[in-house]
PDB file with one MODEL, atoms N, CA, C and O in Angstrom:
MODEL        1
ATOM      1  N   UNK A   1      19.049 -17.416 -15.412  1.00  0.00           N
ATOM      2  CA  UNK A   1      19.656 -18.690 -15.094  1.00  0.00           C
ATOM      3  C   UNK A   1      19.144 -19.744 -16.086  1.00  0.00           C
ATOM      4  O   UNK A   1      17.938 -19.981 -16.024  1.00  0.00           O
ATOM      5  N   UNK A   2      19.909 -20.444 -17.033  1.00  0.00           N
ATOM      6  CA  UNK A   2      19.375 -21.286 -17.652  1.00  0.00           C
ATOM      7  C   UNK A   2      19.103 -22.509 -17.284  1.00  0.00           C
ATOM      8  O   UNK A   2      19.795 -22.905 -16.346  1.00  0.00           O
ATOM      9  N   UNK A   3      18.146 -23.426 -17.800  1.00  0.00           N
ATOM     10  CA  UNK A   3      17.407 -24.444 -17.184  1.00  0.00           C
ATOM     11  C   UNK A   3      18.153 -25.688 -18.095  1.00  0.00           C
ATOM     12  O   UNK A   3      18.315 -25.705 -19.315  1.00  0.00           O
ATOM     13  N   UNK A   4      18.572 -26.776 -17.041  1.00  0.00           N
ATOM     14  CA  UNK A   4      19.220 -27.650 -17.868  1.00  0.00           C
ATOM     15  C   UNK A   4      18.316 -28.441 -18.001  1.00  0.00           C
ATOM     16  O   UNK A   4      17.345 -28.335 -17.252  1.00  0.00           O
ATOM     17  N   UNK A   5      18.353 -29.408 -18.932  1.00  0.00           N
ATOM     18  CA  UNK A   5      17.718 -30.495 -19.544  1.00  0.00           C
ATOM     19  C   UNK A   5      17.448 -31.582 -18.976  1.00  0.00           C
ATOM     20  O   UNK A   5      18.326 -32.297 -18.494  1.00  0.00           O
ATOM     21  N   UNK A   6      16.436 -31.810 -18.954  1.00  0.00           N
ATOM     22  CA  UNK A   6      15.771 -33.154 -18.554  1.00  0.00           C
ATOM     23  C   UNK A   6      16.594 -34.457 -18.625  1.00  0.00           C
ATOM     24  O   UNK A   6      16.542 -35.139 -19.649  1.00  0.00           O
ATOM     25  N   UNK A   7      17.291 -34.796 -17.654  1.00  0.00           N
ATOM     26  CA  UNK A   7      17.722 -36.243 -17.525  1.00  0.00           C
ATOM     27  C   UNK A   7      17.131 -37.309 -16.731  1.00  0.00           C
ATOM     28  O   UNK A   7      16.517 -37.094 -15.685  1.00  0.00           O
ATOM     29  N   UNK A   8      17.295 -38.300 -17.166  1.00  0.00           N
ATOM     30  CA  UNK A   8      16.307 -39.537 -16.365  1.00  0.00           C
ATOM     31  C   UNK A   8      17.503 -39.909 -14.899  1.00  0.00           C
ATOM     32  O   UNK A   8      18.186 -40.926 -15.018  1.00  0.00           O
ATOM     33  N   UNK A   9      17.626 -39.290 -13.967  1.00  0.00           N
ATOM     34  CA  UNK A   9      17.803 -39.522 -13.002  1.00  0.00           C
ATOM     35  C   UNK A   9      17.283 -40.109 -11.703  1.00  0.00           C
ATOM     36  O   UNK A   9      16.155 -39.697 -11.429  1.00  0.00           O
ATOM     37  N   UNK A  10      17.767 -40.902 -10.892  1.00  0.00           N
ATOM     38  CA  UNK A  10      17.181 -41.497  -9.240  1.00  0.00           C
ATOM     39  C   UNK A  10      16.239 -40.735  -8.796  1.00  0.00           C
ATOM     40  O   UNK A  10      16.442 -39.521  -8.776  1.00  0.00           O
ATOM     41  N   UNK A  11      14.827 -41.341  -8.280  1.00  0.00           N
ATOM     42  CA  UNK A  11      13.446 -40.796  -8.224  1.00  0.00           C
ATOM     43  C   UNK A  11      13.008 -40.026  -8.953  1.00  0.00           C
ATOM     44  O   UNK A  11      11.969 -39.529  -8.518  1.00  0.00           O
ATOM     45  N   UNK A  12      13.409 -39.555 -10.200  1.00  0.00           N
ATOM     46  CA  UNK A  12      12.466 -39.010 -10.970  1.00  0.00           C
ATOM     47  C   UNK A  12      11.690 -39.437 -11.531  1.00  0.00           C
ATOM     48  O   UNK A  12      11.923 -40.644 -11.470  1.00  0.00           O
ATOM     49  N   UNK A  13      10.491 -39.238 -12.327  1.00  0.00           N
ATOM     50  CA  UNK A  13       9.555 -40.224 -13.081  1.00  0.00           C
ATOM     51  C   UNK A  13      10.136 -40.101 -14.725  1.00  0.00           C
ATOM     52  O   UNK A  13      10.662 -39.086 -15.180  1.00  0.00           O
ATOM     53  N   UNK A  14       9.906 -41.394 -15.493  1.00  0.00           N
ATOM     54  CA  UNK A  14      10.194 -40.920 -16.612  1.00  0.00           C
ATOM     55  C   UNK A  14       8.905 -42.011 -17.373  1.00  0.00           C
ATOM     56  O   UNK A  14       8.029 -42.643 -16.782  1.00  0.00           O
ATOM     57  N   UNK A  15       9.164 -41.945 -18.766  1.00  0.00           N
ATOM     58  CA  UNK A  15       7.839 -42.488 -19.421  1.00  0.00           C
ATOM     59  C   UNK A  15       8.929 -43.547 -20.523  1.00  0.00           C
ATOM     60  O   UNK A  15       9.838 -43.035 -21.176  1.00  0.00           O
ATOM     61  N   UNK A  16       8.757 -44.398 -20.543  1.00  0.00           N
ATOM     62  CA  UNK A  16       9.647 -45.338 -21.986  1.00  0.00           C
ATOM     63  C   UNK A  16       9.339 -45.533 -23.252  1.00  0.00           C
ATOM     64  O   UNK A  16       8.730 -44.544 -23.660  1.00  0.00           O
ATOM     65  N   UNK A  17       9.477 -46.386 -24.120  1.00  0.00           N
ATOM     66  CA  UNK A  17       9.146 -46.357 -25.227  1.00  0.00           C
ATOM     67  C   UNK A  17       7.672 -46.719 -25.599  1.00  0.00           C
ATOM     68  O   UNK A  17       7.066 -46.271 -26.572  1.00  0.00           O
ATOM     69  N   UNK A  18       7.189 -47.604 -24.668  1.00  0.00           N
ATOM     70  CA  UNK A  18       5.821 -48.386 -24.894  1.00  0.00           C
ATOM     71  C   UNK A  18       4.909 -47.072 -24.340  1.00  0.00           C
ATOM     72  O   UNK A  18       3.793 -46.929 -24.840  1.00  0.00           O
ATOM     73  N   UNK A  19       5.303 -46.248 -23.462  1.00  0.00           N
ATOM     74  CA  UNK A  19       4.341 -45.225 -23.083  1.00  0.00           C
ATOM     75  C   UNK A  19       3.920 -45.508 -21.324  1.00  0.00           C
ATOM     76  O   UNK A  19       3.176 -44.860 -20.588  1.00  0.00           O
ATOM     77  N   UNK A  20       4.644 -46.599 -21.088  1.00  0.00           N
ATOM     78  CA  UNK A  20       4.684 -46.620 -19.303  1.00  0.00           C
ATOM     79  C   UNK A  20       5.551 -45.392 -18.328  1.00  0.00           C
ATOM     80  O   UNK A  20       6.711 -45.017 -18.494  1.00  0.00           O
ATOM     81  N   UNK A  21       4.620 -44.960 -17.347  1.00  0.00           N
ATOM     82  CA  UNK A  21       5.216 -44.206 -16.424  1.00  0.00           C
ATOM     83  C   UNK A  21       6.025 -45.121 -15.078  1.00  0.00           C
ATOM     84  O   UNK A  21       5.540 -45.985 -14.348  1.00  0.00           O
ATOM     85  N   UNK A  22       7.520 -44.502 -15.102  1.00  0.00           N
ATOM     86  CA  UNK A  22       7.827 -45.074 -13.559  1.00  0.00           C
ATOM     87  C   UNK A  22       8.433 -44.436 -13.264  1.00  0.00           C
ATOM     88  O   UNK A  22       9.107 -43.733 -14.016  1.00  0.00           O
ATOM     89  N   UNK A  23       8.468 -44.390 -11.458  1.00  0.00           N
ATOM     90  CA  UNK A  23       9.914 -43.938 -10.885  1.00  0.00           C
ATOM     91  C   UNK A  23      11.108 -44.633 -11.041  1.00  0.00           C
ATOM     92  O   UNK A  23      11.184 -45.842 -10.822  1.00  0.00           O
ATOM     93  N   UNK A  24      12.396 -43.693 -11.540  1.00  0.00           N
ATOM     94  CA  UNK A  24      14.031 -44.439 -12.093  1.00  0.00           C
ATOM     95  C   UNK A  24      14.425 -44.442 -10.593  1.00  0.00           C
ATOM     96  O   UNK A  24      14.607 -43.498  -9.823  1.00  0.00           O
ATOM     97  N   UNK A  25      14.522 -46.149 -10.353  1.00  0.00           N
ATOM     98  CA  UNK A  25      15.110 -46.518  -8.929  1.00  0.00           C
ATOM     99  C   UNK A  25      15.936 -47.292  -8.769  1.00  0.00           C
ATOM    100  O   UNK A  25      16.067 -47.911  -7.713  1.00  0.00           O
ATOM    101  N   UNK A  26      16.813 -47.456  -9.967  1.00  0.00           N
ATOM    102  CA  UNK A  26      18.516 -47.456  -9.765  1.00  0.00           C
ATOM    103  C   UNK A  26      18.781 -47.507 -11.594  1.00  0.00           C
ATOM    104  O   UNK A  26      18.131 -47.819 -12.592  1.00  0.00           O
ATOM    105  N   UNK A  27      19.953 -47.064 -11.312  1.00  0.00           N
ATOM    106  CA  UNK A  27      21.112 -47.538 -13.124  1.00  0.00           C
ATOM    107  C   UNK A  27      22.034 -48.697 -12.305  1.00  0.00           C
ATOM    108  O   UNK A  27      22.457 -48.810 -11.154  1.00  0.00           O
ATOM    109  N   UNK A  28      22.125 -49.698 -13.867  1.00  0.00           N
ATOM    110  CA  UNK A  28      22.955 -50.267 -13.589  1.00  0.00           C
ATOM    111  C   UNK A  28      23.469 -51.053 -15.156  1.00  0.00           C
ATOM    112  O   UNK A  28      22.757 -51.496 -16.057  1.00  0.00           O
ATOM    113  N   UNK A  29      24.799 -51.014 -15.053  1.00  0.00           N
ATOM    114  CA  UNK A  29      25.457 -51.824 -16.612  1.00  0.00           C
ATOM    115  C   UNK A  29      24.271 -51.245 -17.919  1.00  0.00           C
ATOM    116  O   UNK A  29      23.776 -52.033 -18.725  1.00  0.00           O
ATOM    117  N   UNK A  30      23.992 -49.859 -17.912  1.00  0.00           N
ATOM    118  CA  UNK A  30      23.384 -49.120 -19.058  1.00  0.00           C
ATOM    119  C   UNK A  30      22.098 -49.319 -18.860  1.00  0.00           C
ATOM    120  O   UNK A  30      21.505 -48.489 -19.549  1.00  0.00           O
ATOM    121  N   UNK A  31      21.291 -50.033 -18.239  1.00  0.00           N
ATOM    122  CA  UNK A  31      20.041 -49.670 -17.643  1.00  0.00           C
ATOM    123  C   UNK A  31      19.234 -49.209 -16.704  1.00  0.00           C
ATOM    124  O   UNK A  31      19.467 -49.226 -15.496  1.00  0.00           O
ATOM    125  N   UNK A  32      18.106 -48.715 -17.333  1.00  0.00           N
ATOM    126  CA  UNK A  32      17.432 -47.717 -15.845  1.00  0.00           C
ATOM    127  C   UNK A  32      16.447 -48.742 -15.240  1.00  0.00           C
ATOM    128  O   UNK A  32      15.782 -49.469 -15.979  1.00  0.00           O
ATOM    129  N   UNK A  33      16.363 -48.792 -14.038  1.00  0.00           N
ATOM    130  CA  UNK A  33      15.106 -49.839 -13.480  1.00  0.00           C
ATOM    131  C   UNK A  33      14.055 -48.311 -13.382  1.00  0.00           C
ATOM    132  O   UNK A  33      14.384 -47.127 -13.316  1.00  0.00           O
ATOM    133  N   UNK A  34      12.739 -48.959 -13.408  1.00  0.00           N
ATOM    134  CA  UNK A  34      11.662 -47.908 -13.096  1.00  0.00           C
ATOM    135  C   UNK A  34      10.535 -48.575 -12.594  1.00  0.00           C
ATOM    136  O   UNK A  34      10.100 -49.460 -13.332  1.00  0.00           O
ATOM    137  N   UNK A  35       9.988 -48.401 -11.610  1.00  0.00           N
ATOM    138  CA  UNK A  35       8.752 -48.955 -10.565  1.00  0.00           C
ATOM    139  C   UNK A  35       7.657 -48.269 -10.806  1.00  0.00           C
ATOM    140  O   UNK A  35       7.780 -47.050 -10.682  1.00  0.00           O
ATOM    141  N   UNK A  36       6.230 -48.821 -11.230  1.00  0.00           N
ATOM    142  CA  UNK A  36       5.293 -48.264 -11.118  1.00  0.00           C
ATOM    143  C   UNK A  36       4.802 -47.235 -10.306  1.00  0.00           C
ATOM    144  O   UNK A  36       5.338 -47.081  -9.208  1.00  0.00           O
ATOM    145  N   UNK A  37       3.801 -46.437 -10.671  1.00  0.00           N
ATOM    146  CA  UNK A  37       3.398 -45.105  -9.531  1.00  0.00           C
ATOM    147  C   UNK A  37       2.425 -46.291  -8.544  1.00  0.00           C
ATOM    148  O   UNK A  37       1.735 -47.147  -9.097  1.00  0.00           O
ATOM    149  N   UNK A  38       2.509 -46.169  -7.190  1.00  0.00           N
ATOM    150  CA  UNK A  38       1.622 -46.676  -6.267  1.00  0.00           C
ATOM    151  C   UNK A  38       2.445 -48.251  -6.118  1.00  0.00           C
ATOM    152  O   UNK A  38       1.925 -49.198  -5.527  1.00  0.00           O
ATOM    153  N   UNK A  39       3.725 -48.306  -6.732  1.00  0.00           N
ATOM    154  CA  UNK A  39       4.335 -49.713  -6.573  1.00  0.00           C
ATOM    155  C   UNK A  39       3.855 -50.866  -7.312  1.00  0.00           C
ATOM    156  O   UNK A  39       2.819 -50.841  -7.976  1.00  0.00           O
ATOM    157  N   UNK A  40       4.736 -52.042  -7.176  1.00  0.00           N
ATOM    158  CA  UNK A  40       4.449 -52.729  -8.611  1.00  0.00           C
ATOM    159  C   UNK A  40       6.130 -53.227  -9.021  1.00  0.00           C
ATOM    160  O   UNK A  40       7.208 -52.751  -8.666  1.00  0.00           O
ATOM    161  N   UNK A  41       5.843 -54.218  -9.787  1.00  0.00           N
ATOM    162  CA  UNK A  41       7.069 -54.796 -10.483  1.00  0.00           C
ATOM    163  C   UNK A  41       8.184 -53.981 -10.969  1.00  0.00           C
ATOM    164  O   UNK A  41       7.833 -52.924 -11.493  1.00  0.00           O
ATOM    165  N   UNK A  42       9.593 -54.240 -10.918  1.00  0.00           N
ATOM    166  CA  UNK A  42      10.608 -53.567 -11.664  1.00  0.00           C
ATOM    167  C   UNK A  42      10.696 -53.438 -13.247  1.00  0.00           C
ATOM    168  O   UNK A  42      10.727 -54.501 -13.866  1.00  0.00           O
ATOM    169  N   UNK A  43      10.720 -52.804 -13.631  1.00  0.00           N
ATOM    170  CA  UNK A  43      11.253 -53.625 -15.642  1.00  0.00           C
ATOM    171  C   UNK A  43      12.355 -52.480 -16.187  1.00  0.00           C
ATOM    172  O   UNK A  43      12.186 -51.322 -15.803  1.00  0.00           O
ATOM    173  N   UNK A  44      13.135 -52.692 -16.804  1.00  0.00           N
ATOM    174  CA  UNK A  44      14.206 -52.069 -17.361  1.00  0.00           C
ATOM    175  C   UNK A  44      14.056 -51.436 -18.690  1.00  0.00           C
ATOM    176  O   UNK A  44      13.402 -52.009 -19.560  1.00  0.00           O
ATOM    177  N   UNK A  45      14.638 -50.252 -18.912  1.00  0.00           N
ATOM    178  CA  UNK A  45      14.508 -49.697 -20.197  1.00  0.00           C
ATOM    179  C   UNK A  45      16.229 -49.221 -20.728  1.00  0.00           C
ATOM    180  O   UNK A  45      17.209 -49.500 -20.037  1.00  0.00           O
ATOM    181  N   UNK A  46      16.293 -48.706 -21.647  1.00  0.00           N
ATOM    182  CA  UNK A  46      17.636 -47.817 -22.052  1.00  0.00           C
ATOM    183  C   UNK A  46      17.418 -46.778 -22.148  1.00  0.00           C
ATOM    184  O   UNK A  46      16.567 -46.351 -22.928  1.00  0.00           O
ATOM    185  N   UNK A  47      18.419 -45.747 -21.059  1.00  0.00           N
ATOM    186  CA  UNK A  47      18.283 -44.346 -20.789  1.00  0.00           C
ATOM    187  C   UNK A  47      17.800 -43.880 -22.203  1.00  0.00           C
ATOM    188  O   UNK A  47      16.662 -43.412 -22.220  1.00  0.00           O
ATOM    189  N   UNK A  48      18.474 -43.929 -23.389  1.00  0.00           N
ATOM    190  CA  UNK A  48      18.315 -43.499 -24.391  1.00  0.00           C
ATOM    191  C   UNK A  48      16.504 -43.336 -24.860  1.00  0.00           C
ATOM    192  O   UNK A  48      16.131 -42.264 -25.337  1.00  0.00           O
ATOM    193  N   UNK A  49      15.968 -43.953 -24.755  1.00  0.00           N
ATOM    194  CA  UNK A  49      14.630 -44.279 -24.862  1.00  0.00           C
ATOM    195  C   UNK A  49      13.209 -43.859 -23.960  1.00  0.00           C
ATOM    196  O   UNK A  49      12.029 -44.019 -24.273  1.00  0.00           O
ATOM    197  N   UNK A  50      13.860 -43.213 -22.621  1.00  0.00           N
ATOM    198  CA  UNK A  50      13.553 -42.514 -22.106  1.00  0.00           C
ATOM    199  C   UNK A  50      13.119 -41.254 -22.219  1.00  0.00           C
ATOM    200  O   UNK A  50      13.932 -40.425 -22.629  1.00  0.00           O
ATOM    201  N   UNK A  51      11.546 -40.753 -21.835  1.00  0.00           N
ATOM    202  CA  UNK A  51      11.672 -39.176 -21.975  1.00  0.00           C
ATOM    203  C   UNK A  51      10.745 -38.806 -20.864  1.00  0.00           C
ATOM    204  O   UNK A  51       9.758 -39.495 -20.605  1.00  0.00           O
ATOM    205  N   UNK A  52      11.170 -37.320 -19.965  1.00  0.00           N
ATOM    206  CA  UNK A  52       9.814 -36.154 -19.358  1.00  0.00           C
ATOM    207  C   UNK A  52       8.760 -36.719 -19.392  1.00  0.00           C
ATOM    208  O   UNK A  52       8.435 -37.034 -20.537  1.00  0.00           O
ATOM    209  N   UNK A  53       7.855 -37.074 -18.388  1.00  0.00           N
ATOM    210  CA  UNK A  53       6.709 -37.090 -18.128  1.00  0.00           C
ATOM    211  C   UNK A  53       5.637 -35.816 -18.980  1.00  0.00           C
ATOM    212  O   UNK A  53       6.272 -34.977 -18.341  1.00  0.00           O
ATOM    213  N   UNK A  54       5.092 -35.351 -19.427  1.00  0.00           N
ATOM    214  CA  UNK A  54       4.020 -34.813 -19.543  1.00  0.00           C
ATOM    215  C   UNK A  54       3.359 -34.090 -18.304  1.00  0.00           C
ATOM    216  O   UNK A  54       3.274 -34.688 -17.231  1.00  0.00           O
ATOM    217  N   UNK A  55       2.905 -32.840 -18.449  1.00  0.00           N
ATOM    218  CA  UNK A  55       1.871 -32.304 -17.139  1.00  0.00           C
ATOM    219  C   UNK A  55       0.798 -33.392 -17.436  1.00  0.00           C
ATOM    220  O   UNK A  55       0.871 -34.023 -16.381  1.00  0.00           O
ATOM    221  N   UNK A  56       0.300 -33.725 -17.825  1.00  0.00           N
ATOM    222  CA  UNK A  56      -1.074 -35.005 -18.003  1.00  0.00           C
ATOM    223  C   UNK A  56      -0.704 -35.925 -17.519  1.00  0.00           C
ATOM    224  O   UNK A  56      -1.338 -36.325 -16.543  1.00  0.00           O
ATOM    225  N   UNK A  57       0.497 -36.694 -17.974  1.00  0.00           N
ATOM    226  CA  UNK A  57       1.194 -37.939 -17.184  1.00  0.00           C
ATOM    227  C   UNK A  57       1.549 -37.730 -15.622  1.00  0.00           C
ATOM    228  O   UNK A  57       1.363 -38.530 -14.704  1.00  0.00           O
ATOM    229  N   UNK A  58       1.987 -36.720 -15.582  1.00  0.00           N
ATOM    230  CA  UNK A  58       2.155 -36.492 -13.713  1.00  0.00           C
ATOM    231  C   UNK A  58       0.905 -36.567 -13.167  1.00  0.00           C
ATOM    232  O   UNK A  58       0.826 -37.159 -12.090  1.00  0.00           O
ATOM    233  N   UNK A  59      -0.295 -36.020 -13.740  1.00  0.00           N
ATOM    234  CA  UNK A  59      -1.266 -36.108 -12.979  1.00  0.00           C
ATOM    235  C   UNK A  59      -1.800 -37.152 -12.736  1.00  0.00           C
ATOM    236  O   UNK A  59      -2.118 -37.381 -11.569  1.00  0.00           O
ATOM    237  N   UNK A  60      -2.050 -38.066 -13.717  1.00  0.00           N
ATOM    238  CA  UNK A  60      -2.033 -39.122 -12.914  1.00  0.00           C
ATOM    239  C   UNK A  60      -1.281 -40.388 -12.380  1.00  0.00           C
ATOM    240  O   UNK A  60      -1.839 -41.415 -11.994  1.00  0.00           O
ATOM    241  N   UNK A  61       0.397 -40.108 -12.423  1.00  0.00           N
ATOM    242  CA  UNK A  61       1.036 -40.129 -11.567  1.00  0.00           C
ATOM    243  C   UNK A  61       0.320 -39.924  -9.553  1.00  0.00           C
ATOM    244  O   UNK A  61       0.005 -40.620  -8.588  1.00  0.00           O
ATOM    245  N   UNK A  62       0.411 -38.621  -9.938  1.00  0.00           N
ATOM    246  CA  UNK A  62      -0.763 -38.309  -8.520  1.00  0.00           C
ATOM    247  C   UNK A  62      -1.574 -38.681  -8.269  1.00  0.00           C
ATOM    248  O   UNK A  62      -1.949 -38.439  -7.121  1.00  0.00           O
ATOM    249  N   UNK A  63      -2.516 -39.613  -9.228  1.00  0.00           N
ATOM    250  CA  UNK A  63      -3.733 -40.287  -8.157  1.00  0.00           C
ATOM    251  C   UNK A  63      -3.397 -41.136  -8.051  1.00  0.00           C
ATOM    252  O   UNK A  63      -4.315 -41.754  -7.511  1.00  0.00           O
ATOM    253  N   UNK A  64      -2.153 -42.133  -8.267  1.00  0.00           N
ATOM    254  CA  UNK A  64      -1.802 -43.456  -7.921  1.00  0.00           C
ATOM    255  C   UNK A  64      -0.979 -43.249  -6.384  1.00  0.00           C
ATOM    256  O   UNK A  64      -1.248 -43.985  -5.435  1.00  0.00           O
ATOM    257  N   UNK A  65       0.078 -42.121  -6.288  1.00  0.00           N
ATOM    258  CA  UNK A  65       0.619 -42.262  -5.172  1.00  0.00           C
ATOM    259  C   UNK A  65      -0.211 -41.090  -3.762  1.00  0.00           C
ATOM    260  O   UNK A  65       0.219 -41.007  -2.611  1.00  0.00           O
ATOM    261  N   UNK A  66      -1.053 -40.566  -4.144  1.00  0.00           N
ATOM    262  CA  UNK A  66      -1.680 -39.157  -3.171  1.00  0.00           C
ATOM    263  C   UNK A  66      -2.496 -40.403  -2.215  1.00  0.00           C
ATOM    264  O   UNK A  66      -3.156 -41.273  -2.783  1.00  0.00           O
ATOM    265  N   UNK A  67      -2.378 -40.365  -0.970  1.00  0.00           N
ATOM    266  CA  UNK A  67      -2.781 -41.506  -0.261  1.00  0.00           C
ATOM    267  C   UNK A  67      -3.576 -41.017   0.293  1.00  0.00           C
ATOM    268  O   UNK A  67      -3.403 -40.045   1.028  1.00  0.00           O
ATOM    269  N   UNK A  68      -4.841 -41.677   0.036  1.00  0.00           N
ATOM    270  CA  UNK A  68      -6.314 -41.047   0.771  1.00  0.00           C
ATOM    271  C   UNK A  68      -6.347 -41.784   1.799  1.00  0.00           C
ATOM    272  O   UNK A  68      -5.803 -42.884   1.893  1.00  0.00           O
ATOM    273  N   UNK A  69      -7.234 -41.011   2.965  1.00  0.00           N
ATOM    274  CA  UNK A  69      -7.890 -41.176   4.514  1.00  0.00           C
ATOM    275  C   UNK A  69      -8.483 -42.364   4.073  1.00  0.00           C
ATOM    276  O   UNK A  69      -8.890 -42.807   2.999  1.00  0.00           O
ATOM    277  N   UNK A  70      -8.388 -42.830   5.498  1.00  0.00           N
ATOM    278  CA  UNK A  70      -9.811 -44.278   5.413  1.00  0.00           C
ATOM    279  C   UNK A  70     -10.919 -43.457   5.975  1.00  0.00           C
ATOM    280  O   UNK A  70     -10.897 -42.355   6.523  1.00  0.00           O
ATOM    281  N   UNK A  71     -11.941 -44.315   5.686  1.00  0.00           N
ATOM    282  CA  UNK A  71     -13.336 -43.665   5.572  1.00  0.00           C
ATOM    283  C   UNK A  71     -13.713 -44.790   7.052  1.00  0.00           C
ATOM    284  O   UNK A  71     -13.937 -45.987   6.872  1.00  0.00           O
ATOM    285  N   UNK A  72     -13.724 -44.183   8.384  1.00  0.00           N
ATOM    286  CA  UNK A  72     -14.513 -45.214   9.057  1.00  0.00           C
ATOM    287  C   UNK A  72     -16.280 -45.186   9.080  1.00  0.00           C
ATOM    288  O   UNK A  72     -17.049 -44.239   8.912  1.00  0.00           O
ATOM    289  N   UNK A  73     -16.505 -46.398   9.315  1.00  0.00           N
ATOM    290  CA  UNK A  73     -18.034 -46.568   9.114  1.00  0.00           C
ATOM    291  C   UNK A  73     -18.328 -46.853  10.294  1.00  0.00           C
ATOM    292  O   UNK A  73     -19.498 -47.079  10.602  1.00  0.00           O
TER     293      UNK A  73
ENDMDL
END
């Protein structure tokens, strides 16, 4: 079964030109909005400019959104 190609689609993470990671949480009139991991401001990029996260970049992706226990004292 062949594996199709990486597109910057709704909740996926993607990385932009400057090297920021976000989740793509809407298109609109040729741009992607993307939200920080753990939340945070909107900012817009062009799909085009977009690429795949990295296994390194997901990971820490994951320590921003993996939601730790509270510690009671």
């Amino acid at each position: 079964m062949p594996v199709e190609p990486w597109q910057p689609t709704k909740s996926r993470y993607a990385v932009d030109a400057e090297g920021r990671i976000g989740r793509i949480v809407d298109r609109y009139e040729g741009s992607i909005y993307l939200r920080p991991p753990g939340g945070g401001r909107e900012w817009t990029a062009e799909p085009e400019t977009l690429r795949q996260p990295t296994a390194d970049e997901m990971a820490k992706v994951r320590v921003f959104t993996t939601p730790v226990p509270a510690v009671e004292s």
